[in-house]
Structures are given as structure tokens and as C-alpha cells.
N, CA, C and O atoms as CSV, one atom per row, in Angstrom:
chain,resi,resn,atom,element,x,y,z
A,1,UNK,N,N,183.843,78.239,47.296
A,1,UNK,CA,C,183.352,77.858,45.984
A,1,UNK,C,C,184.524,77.867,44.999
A,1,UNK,O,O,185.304,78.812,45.123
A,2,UNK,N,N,184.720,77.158,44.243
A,2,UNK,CA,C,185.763,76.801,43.000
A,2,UNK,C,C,185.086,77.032,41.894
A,2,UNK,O,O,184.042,76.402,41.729
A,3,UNK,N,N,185.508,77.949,40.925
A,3,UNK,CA,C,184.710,77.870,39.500
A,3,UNK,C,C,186.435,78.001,38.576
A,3,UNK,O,O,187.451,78.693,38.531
A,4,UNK,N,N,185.922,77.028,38.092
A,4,UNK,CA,C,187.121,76.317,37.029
A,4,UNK,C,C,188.535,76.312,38.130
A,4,UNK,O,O,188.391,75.865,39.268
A,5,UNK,N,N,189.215,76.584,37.894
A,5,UNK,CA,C,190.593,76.460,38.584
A,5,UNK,C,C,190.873,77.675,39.189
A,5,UNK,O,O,191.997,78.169,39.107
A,6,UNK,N,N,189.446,78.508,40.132
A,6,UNK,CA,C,190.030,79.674,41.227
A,6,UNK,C,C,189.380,79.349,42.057
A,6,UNK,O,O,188.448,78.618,41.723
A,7,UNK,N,N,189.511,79.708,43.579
A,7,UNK,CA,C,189.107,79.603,44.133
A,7,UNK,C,C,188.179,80.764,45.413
A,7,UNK,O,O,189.046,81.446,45.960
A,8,UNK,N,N,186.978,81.063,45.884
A,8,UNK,CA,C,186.638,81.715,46.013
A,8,UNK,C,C,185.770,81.323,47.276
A,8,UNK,O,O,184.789,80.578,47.270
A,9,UNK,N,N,186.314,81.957,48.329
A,9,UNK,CA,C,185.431,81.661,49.897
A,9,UNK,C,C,184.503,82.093,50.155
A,9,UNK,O,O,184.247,83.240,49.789
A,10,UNK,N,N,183.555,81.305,50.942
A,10,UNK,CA,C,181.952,81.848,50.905
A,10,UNK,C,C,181.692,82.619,51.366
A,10,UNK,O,O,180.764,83.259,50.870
A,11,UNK,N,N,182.351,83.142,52.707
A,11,UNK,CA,C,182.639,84.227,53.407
A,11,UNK,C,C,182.844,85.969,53.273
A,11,UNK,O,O,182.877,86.948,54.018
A,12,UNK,N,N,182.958,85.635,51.766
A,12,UNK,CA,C,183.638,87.038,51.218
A,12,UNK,C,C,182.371,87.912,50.607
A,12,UNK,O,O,181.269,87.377,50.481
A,13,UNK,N,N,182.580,89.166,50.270
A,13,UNK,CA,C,182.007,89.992,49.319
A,13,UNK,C,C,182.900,89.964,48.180
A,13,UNK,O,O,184.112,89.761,48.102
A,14,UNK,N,N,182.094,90.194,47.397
A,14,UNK,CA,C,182.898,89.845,45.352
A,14,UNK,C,C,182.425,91.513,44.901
A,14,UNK,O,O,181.323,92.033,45.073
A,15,UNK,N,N,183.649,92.112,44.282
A,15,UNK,CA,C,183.162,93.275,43.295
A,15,UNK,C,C,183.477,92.978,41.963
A,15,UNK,O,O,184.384,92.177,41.736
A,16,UNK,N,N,182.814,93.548,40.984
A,16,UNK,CA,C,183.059,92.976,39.267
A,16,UNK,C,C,184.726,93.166,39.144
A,16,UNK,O,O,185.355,92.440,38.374
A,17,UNK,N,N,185.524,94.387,40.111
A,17,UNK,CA,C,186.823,94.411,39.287
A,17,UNK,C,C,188.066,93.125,40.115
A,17,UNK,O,O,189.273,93.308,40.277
A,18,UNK,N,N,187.337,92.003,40.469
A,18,UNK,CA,C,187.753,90.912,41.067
A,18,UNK,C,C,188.696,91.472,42.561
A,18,UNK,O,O,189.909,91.311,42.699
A,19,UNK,N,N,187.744,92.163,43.597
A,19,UNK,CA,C,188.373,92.355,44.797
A,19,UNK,C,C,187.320,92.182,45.984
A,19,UNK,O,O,186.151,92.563,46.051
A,20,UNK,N,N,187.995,91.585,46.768
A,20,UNK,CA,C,186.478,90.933,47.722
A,20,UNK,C,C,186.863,91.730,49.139
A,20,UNK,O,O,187.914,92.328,49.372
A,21,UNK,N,N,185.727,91.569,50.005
A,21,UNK,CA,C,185.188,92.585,51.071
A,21,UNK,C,C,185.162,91.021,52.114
A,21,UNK,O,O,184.793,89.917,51.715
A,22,UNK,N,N,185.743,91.417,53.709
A,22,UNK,CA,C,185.228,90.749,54.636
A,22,UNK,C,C,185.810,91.236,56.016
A,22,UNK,O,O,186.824,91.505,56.660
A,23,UNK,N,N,184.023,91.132,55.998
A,23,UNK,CA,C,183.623,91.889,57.462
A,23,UNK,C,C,184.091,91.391,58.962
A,23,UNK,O,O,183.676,90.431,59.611
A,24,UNK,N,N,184.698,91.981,59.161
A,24,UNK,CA,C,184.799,91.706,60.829
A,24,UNK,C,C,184.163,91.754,62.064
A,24,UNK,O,O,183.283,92.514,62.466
A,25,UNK,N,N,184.764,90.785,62.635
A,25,UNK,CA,C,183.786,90.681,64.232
A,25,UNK,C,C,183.620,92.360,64.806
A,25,UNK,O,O,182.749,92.782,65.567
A,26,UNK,N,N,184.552,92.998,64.280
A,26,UNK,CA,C,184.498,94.326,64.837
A,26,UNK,C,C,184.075,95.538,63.958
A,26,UNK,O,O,183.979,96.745,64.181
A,27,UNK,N,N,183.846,94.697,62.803
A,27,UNK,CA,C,182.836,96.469,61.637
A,27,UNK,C,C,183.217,96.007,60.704
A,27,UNK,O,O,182.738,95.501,59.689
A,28,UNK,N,N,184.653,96.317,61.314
A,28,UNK,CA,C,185.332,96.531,60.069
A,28,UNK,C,C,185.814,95.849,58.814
A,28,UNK,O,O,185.498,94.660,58.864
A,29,UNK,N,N,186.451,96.150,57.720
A,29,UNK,CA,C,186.195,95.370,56.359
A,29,UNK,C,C,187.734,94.995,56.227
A,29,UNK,O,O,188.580,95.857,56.465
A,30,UNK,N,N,188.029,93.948,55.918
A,30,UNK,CA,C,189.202,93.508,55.710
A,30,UNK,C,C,189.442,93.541,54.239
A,30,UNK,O,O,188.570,92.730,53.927
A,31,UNK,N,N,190.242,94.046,52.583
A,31,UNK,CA,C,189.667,93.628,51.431
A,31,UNK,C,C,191.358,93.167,50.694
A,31,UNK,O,O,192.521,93.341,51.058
A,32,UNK,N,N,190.766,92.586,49.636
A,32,UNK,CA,C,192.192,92.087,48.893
A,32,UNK,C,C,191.956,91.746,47.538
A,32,UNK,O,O,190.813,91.980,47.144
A,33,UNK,N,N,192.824,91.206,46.651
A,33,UNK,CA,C,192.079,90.679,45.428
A,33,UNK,C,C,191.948,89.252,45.219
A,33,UNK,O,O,192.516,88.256,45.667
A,34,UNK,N,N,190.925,89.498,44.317
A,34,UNK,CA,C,191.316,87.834,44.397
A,34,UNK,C,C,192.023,86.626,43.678
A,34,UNK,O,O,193.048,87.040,43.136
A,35,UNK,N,N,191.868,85.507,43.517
A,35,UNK,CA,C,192.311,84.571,43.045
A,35,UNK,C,C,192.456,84.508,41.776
A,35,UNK,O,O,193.417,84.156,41.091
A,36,UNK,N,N,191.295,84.925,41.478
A,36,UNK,CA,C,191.270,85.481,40.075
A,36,UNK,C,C,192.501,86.289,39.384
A,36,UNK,O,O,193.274,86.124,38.440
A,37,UNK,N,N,192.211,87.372,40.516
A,37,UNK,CA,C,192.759,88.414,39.752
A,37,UNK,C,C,194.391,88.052,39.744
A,37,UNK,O,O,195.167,88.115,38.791
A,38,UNK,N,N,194.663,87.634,41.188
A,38,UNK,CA,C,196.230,87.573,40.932
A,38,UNK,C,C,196.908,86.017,40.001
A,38,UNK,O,O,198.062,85.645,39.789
A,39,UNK,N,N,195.957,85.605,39.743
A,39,UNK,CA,C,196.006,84.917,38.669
A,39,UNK,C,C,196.792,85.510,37.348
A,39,UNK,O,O,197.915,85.269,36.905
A,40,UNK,N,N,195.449,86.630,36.777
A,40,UNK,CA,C,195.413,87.226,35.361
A,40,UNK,C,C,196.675,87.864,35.759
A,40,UNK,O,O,197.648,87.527,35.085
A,41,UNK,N,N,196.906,88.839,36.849
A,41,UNK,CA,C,198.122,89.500,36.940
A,41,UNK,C,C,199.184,88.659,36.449
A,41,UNK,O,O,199.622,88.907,35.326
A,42,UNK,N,N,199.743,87.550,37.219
A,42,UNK,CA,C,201.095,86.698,37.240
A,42,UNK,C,C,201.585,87.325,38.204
A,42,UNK,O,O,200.795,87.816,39.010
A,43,UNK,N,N,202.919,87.479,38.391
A,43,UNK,CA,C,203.557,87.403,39.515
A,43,UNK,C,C,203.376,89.106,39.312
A,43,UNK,O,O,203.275,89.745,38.265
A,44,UNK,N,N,203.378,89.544,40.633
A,44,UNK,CA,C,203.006,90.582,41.322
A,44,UNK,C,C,204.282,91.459,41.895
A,44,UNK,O,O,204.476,91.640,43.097
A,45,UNK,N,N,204.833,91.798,41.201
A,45,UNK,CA,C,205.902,92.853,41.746
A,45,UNK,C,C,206.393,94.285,42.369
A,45,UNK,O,O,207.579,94.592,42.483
A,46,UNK,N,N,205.421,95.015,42.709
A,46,UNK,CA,C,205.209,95.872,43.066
A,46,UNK,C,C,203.336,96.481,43.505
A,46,UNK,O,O,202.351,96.461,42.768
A,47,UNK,N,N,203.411,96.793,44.446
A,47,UNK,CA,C,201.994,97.131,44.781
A,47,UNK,C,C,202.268,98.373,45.692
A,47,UNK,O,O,202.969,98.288,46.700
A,48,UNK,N,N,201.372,100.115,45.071
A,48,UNK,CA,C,201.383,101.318,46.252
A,48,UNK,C,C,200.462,100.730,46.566
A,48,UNK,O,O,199.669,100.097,45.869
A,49,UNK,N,N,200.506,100.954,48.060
A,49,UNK,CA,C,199.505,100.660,49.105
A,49,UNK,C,C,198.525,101.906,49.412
A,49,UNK,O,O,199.047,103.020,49.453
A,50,UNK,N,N,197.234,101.792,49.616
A,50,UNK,CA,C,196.228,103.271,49.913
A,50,UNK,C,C,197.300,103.475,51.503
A,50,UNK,O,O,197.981,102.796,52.271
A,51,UNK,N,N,196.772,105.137,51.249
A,51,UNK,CA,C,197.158,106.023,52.233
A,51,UNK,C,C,196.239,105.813,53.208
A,51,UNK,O,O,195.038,106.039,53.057
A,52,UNK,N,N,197.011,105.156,54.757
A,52,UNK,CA,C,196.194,105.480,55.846
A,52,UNK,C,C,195.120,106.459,55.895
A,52,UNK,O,O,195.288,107.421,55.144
A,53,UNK,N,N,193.938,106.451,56.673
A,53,UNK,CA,C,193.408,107.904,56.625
A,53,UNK,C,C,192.635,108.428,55.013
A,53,UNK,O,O,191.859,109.370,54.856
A,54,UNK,N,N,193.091,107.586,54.092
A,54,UNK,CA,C,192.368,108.396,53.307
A,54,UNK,C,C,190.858,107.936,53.147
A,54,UNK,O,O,190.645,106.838,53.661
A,55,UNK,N,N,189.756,108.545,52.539
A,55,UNK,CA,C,188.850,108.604,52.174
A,55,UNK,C,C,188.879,108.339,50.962
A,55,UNK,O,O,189.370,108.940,50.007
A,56,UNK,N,N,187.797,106.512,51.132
A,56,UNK,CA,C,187.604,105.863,49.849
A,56,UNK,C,C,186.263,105.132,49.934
A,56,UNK,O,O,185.644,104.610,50.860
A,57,UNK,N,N,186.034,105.294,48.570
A,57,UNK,CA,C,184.444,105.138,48.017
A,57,UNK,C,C,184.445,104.037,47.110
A,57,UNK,O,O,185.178,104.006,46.122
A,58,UNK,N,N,183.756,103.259,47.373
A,58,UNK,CA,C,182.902,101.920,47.109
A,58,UNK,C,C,183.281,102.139,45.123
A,58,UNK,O,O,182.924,103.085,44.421
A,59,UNK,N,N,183.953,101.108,44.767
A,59,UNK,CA,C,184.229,101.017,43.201
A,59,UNK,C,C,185.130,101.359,42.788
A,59,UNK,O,O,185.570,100.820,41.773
A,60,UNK,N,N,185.932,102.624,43.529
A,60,UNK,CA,C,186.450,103.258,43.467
A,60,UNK,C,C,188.318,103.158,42.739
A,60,UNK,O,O,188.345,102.628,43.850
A,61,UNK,N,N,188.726,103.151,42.548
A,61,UNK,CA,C,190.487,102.747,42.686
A,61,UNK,C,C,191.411,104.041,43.433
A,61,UNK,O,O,191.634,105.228,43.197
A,62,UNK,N,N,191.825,102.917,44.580
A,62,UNK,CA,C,192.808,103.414,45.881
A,62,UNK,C,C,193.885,103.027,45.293
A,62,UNK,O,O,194.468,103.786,46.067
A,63,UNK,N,N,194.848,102.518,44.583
A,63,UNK,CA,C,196.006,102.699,44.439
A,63,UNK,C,C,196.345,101.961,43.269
A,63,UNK,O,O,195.415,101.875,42.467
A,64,UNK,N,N,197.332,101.444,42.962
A,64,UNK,CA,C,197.654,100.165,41.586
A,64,UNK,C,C,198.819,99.422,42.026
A,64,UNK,O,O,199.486,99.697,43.023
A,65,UNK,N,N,199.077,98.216,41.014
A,65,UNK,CA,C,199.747,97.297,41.665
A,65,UNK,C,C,200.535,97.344,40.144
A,65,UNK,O,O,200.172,98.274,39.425
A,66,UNK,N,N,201.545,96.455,39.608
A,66,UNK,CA,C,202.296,95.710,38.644
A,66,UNK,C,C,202.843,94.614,38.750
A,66,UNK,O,O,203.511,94.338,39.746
A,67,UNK,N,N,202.641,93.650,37.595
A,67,UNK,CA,C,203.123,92.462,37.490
A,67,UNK,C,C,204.172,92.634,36.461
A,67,UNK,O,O,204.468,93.684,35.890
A,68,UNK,N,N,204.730,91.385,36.290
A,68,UNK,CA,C,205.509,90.961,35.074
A,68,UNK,C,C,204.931,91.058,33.741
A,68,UNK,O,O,205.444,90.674,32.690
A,69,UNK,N,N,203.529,91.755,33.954
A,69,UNK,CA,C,202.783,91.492,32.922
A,69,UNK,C,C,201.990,93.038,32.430
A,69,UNK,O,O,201.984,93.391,31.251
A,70,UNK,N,N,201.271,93.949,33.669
A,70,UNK,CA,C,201.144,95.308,33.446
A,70,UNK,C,C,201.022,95.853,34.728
A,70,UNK,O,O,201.372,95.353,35.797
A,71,UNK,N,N,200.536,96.841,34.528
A,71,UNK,CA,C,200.127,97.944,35.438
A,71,UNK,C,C,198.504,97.490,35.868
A,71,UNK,O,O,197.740,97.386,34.909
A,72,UNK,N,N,197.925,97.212,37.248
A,72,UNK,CA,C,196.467,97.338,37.372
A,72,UNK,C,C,196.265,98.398,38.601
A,72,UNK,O,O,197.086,98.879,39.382
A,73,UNK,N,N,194.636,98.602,38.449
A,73,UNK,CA,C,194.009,99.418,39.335
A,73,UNK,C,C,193.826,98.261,40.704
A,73,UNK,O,O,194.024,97.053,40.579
A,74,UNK,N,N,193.455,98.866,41.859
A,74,UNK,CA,C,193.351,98.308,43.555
A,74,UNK,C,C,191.753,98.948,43.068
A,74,UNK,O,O,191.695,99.783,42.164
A,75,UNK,N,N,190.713,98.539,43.652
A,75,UNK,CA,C,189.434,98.903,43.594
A,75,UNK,C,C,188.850,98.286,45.052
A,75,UNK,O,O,188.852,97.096,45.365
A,76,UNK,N,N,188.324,99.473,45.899
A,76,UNK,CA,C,187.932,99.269,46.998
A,76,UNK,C,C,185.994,98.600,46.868
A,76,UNK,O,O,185.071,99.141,46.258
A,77,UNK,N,N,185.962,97.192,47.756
A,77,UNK,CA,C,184.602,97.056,47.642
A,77,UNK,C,C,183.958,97.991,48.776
A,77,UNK,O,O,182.868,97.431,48.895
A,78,UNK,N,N,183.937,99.064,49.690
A,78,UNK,CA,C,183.137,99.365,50.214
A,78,UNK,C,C,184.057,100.807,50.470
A,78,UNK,O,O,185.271,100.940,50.316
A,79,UNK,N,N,182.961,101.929,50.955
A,79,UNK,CA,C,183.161,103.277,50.540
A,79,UNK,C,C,183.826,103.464,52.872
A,79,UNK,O,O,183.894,102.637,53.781
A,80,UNK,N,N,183.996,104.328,52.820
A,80,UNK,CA,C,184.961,104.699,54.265
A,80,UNK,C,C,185.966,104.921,54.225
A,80,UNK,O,O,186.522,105.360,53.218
A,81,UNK,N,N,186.645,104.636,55.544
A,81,UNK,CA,C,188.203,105.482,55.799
A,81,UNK,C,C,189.148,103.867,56.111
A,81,UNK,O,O,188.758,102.906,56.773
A,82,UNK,N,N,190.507,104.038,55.349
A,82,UNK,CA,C,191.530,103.414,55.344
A,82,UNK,C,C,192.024,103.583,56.672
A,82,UNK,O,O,192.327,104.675,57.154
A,83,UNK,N,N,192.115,102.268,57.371
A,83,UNK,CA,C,192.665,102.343,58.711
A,83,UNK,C,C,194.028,101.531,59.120
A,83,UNK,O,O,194.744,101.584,60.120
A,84,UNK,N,N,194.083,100.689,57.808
A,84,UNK,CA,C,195.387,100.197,58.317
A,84,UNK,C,C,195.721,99.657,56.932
A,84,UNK,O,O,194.937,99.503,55.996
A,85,UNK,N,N,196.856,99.431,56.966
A,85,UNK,CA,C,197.524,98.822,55.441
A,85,UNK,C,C,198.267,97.936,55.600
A,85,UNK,O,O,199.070,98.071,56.524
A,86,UNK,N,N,198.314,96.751,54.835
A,86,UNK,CA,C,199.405,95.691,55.391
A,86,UNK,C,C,200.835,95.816,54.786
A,86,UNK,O,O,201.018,95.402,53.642
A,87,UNK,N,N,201.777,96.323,55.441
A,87,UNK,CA,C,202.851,96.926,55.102
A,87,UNK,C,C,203.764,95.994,54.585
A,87,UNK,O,O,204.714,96.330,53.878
A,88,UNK,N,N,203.431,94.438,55.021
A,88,UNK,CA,C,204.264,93.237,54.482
A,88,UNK,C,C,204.557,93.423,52.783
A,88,UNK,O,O,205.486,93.232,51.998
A,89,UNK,N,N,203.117,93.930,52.755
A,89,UNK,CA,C,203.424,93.724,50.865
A,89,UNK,C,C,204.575,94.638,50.413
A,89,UNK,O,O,205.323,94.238,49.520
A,90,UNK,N,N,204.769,95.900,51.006
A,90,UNK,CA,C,206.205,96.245,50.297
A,90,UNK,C,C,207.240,96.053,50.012
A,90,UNK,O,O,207.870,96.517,49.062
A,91,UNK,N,N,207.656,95.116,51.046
A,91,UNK,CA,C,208.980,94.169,50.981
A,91,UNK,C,C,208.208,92.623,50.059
A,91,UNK,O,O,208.768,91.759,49.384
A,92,UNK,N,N,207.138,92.759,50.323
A,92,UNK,CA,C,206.583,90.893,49.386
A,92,UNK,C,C,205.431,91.213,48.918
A,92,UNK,O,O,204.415,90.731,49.418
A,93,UNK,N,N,205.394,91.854,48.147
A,93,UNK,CA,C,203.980,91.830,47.436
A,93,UNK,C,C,203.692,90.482,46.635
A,93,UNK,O,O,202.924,90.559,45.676
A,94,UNK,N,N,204.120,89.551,46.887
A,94,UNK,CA,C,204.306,88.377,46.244
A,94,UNK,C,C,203.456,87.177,47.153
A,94,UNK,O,O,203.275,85.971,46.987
A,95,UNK,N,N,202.969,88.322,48.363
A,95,UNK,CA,C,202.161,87.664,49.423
A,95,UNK,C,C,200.825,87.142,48.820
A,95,UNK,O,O,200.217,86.125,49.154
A,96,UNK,N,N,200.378,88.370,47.523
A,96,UNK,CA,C,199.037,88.528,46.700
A,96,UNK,C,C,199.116,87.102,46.138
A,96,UNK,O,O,198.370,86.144,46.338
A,97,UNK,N,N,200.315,87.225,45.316
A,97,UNK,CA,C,200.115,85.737,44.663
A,97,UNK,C,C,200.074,84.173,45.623
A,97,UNK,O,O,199.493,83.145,45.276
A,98,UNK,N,N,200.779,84.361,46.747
A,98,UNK,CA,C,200.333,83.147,47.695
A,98,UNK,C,C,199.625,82.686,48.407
A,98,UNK,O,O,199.494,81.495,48.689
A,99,UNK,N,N,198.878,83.904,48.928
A,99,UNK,CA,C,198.235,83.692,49.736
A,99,UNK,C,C,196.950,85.082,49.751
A,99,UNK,O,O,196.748,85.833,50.705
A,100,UNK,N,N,196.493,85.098,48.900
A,100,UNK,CA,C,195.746,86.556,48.315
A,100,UNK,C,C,194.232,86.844,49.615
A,100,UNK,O,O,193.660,87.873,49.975
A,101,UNK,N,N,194.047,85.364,49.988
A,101,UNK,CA,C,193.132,86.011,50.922
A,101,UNK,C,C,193.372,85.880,52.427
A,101,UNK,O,O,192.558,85.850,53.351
A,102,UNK,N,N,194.202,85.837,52.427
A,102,UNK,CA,C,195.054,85.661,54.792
A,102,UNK,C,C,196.294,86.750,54.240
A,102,UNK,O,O,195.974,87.938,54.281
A,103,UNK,N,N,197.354,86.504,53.849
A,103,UNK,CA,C,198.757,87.064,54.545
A,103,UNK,C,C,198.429,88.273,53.237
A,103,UNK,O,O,198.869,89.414,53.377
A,104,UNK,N,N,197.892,88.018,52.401
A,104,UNK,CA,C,198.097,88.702,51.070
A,104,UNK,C,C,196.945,90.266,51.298
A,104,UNK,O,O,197.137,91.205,50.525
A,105,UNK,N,N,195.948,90.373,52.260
A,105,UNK,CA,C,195.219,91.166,51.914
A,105,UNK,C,C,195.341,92.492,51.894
A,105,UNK,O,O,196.504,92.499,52.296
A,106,UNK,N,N,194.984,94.086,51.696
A,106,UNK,CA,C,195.615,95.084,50.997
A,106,UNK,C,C,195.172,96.299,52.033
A,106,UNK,O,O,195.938,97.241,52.233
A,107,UNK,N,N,194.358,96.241,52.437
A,107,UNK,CA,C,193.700,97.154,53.657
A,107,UNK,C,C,192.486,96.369,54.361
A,107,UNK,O,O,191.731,95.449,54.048
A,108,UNK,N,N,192.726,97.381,55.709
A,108,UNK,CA,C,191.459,97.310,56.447
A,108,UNK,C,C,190.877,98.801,56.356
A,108,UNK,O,O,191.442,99.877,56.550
A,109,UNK,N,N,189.313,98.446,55.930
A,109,UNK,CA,C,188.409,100.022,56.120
A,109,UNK,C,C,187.746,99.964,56.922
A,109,UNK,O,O,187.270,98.887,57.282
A,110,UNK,N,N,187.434,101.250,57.572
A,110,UNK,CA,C,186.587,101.380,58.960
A,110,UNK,C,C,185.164,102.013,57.702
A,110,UNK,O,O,185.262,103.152,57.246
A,111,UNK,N,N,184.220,101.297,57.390
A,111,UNK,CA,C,183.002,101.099,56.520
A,111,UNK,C,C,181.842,102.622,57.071
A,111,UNK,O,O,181.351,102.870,58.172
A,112,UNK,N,N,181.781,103.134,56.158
A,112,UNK,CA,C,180.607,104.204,56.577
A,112,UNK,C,C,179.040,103.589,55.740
A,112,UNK,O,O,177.992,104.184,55.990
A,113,UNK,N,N,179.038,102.930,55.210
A,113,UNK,CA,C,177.754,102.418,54.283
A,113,UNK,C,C,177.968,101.048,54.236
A,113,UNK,O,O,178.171,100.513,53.146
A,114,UNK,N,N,177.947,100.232,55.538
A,114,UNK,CA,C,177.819,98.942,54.571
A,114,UNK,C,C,176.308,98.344,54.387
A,114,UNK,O,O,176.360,97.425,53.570
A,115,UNK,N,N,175.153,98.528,54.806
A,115,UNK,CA,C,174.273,97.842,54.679
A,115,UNK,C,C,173.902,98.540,53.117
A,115,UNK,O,O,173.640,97.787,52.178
A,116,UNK,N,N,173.910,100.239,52.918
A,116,UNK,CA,C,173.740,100.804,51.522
A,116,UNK,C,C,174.750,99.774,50.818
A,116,UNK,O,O,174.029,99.010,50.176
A,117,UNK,N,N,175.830,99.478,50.681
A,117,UNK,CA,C,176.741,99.096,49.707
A,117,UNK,C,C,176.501,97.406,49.473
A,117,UNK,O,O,176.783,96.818,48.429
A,118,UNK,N,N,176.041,96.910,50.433
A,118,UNK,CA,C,176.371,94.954,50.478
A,118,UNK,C,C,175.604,94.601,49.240
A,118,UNK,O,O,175.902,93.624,48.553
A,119,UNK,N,N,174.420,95.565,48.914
A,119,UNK,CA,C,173.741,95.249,47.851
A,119,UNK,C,C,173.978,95.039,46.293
A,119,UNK,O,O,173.426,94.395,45.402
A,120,UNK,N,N,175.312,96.090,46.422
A,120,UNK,CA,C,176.262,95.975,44.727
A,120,UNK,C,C,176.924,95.440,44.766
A,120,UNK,O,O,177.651,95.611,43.787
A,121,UNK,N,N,177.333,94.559,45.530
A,121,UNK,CA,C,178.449,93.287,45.922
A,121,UNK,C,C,177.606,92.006,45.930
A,121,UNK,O,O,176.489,91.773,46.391
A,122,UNK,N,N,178.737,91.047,45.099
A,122,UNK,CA,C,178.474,89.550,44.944
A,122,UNK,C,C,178.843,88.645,46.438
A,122,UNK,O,O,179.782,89.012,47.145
A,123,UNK,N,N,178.200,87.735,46.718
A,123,UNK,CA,C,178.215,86.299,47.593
A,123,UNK,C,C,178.307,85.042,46.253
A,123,UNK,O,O,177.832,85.039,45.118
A,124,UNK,N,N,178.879,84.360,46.771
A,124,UNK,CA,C,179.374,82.967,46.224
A,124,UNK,C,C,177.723,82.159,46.130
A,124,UNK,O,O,177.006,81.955,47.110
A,125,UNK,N,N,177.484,81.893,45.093
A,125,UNK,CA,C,176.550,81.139,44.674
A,125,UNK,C,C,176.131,81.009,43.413
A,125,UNK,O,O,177.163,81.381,42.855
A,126,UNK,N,N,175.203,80.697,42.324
A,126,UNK,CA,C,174.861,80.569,41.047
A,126,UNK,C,C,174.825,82.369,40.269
A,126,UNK,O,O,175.149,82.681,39.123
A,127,UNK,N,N,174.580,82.799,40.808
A,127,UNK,CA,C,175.138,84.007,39.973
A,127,UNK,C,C,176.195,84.650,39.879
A,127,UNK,O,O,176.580,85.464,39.040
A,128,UNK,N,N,176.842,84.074,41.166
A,128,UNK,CA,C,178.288,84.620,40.886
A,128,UNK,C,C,178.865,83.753,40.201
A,128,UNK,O,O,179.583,84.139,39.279
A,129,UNK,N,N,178.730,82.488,40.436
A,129,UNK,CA,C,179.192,81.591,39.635
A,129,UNK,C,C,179.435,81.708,37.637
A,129,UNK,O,O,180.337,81.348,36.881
A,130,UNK,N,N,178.145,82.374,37.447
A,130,UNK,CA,C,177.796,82.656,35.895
A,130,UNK,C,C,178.688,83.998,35.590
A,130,UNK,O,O,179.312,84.111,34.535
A,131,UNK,N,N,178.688,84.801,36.404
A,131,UNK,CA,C,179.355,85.903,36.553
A,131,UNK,C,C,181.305,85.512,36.282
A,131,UNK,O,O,182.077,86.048,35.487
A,132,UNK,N,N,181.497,84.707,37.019
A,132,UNK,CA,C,182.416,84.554,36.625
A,132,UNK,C,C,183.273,83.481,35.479
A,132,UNK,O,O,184.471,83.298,35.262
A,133,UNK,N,N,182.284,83.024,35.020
A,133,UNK,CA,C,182.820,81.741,34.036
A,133,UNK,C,C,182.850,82.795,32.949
A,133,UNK,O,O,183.680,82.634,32.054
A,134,UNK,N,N,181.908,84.049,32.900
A,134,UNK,CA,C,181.978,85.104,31.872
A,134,UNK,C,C,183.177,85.537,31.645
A,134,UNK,O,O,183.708,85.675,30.543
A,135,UNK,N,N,183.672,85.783,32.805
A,135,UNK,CA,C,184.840,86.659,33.270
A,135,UNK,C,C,185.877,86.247,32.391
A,135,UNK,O,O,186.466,86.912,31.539
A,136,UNK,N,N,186.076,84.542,32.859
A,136,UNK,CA,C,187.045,84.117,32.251
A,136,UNK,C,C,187.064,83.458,31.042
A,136,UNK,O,O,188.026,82.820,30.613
A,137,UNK,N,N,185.329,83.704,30.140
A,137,UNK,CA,C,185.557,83.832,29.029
A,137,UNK,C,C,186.386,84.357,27.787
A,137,UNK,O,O,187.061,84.060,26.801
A,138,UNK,N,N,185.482,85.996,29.064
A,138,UNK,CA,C,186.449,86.700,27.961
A,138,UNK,C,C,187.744,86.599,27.821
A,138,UNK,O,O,188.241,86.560,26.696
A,139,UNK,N,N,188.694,86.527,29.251
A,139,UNK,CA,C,190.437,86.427,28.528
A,139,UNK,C,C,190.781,84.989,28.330
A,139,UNK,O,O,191.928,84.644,28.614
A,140,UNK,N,N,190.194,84.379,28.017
A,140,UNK,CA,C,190.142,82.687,27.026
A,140,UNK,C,C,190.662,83.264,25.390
A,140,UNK,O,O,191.682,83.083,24.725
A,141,UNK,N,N,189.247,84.117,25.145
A,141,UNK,CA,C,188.974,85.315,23.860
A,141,UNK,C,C,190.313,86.082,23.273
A,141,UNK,O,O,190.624,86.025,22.083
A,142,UNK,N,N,191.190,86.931,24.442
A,142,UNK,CA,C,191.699,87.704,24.222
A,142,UNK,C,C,193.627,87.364,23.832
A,142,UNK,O,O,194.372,88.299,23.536
């Protein structure tokens, strides 16, 4: 789905702080940000990556990133344990801005709640759609 000039795959889970969830043939959750977001960012220069192993909860913020522009929060869409991190981004976190949902994405979680959690998470269709033209109302506004 495309709403104004981002782009957004149908495939995904959407959380309000623009970071999407997708599930694997094997459980597990693949997540990253999105189009959006590394948009508003600009170029992306640094990103801590969550700690293997740690324990993270649905909304939550696992680590932060910086652009040329500020400091943001990483916000996990689904609550479980960090199982792998894509280590590319430390040498290129610049992966976010190219390719934010394949080479760019930020962890894989091994999911303890996903059928509890899928429910506070967006799918691509007319409400997300409204949801996000809001979004980018507001920094039109700002």
C-alpha cells in the first residue's frame, strides 16, 4: 500500500511509533522501521542495536538510533526475547534508509504473545491508511 509518497507492504504489522512486525514461516518476528519513519529521520547515522537475549515488551523502546537530524527511540511491535540482531547496521546503518524493509531490518524476536498482541497492531488497509495521512499531517504542521 502507498499513502502519499511511503510505502508500506501488506504483509507487515504497523505500530503507531512507525515500526512494523513480520512473522515468519518459523514464529518468529522479523521487525524494522518504516518508510515513514526513516523518511522523518533523514539519513541515519548511527543506530545501538537491542541486546541479544534481552527481554522486550510490545511498545516498548529497545534501543535508539540518530540521524543528521536527532536522536529517536527503536520501539519493538511485539513483546519476547531478542534472538538475533542484524549486525550489518553497525558498519551501515544507512541500510534503514535503503532498504528499511529486506537488508535494513533491526531484530529478529522469538514472540511470547503474538495472538494477545496482533490485536494492537495495524494491517494495511482504510484505517491504516487514515491513520497515517494523520501522521503526516501533523509534521506538514510542524
Amino acid at each position: 500500500m502507498n499513502v502519499e509518497d511511503y510505502e508500506f507492504p501488506d504483509d507487515l504489522y504497523y505500530e503507531k511509533n512507525h515500526f512494523w512486525g513480520k512473522i515468519l514461516e518459523d514464529g518468529n518476528i522479523l521487525f524494522g522501521a518504516t518508510d515513514y519513519f526513516q523518511k522523518m529521520a533523514g539519513e541515519i547515522v548511527f543506530i545501538e542495536l537491542p541486546m541479544k537475549g534481552a527481554k522486550v515488551e510490545q511498545g516498548k523502546s529497545v534501543s535508539s538510533l540518530e540521524s543528521g537530524k536527532w536522536v529517536g527511540r527503536v520501539f519493538v511491535p511485539f513483546s519476547g526475547e531478542i534472538i538475533e540482531v542484524n549486525s550489518e547496521l553497525e558498519d551501515s546503518p544507512e541500510l534503514i534508509n535503503e532498504s528499511c524493509y529486506n537488508e535494513g531490518w533491526i531484530a529478529k524476536i522469538k514472540p511470547s504473545k503474538v495472538q494477545e498482541e496482533i490485536a494492537n497492531l495495524m494491517k494495511t488497509g482504510p484505517d491504516f491508511e487514515e491513520f497515517m495521512k494523520e501522521e503526516i499531517q501533523k509534521n506538514v504542521k510542524k
